[in-house]
C-alpha positions as CSV (number, residue, x, y, z in Angstrom):
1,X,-28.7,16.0,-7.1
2,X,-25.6,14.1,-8.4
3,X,-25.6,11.0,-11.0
4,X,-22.9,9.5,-11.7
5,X,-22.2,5.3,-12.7
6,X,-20.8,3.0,-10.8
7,X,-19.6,-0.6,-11.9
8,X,-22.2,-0.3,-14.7
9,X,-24.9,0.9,-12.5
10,X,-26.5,4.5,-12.4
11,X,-26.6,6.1,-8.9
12,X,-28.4,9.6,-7.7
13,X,-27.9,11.4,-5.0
14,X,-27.5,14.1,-3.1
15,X,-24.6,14.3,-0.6
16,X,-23.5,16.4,2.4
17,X,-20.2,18.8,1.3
18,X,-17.4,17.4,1.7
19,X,-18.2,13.4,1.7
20,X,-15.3,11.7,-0.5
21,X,-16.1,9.0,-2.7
22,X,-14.1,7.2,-0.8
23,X,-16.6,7.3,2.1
24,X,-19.3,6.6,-0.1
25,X,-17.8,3.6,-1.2
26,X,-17.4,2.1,2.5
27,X,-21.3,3.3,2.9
28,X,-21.8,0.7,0.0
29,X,-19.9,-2.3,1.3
30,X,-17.1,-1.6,-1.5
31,X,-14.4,-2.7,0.6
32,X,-11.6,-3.4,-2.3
33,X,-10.6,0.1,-2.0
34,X,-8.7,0.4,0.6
35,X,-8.3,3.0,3.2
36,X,-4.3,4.2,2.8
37,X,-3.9,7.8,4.5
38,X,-6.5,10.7,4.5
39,X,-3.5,12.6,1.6
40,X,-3.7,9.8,-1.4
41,X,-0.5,9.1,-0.5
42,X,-0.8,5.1,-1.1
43,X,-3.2,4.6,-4.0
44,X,-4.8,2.3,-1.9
45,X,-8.1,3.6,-2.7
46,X,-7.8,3.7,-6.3
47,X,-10.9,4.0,-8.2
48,X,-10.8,4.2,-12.2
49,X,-12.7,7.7,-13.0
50,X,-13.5,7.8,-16.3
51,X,-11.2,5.2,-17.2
52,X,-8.1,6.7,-15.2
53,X,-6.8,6.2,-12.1
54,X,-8.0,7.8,-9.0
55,X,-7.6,8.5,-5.2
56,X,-11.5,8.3,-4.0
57,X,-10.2,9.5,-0.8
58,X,-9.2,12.8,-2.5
59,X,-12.4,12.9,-4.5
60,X,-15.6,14.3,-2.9
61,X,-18.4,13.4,-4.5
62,X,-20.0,16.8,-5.8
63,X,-16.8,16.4,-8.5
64,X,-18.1,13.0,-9.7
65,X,-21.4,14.2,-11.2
66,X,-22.2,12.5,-14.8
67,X,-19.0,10.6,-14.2
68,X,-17.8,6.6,-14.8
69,X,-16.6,5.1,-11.7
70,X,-15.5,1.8,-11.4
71,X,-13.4,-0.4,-9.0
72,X,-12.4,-3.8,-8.6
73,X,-15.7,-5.9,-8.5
74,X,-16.9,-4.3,-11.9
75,X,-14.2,-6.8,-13.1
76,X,-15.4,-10.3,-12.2
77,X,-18.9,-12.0,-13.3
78,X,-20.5,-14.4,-9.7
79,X,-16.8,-16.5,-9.3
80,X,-15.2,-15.8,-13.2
81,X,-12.3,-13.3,-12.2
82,X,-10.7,-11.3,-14.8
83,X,-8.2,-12.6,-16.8
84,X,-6.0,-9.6,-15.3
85,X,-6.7,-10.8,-11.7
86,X,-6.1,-14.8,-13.2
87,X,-2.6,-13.3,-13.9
88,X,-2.0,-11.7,-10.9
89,X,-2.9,-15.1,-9.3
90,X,-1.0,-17.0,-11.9
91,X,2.4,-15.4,-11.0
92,X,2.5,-14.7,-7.5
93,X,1.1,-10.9,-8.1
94,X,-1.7,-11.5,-4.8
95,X,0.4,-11.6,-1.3
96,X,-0.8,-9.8,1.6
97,X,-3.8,-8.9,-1.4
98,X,-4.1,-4.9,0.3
99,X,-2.5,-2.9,-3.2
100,X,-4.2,-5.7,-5.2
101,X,-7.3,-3.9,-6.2
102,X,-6.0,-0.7,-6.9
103,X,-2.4,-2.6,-9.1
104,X,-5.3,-4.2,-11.4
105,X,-7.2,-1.2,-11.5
106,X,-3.8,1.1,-12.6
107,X,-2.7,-1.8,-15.0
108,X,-6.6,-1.8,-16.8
109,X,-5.9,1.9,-17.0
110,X,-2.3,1.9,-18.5
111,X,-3.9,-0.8,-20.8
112,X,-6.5,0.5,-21.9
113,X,-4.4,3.9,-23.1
114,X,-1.3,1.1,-24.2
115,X,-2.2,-1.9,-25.2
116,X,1.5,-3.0,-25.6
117,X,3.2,-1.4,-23.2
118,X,6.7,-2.3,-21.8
119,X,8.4,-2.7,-18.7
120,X,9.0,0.6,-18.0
121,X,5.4,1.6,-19.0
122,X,3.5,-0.7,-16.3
123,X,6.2,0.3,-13.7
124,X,5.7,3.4,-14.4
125,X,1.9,2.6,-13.9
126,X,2.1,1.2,-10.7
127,X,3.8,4.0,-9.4
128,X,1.1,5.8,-7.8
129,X,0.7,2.0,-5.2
130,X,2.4,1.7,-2.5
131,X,3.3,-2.3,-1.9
132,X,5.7,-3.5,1.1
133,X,5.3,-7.2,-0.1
134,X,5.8,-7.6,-3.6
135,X,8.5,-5.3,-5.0
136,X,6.3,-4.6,-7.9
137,X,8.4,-7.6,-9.7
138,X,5.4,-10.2,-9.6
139,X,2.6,-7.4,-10.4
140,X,4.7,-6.3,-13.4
141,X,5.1,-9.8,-14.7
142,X,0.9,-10.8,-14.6
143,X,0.6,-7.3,-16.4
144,X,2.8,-7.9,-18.9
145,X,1.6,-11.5,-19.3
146,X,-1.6,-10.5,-19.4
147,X,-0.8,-7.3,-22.0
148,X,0.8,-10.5,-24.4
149,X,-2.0,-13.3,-24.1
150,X,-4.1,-10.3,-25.6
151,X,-2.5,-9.8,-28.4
152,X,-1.9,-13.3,-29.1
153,X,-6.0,-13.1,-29.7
């Protein structure tokens, strides 16, 4: 048997060897992770794992027990978004909307360990996402805008 939390909510189990959490997502209707390649190699299907960022495609789910995982619609409350995904809307971060998911979920990460980070810091975030539409220039600036309105609190 495997417990483990996702988006807030406790879940048991028991799954056949070698299901990924990825595939257990999909079996949910979780469809903000994205399927990228079968490797990881697009971050498409980020997850946050205990806070950091994750391939669920690369996870199977016997590694998850006792662990936090959350994605993209642990963020928003009915039709509030996030005032990370605000940003992202704000300036131009959303195009095509398929890295989307897992950009907010590597910026909550980064911010959560840096609070303040720079440039270099949330580029260095997103590094693990592939995007052909955005160039990472719009993503960076919502982060960043997002990282200041905080401390501006």
């Amino acid at each position: 048997m495997i417990g483990f939390y996702l988006n807030g909510k406790p879940v048991f189990g028991e799954f056949n060897p070698g299901t990924t959490l990825f595939d257990y997502l999909r079996d949910q209707e979780i469809f903000s992770v994205k399927f990228g390649s079968e490797k990881g190699e697009t971050g498409a299907d980020s997850v946050l794992l205990d806070g950091k960022v994750m391939n669920s495609s690369l996870l199977l789910m016997h590694t998850i027990d006792g662990k936090v995982i959350e994605t993209i619609e642990s963020f928003s409350q009915g039709v509030d978004v996030h005032p990370l995904q605000e940003a992202f809307i704000e300036e131009g971060a959303v195009q095509c909307g398929y890295c989307t998911p897992s950009m907010i979920l590597a910026a909550e990460s980064l911010l959560r360990e840096n609070p303040t980070p720079n440039d270099d810091y949330v580029r260095e975030s997103l590094s693990g996402v592939y995007c052909r539409c955005t160039g990472f220039v719009k993503p960076i600036q919502a982060i960043m805008k997002y990282a200041t309105s905080r401390e501006d609190r």
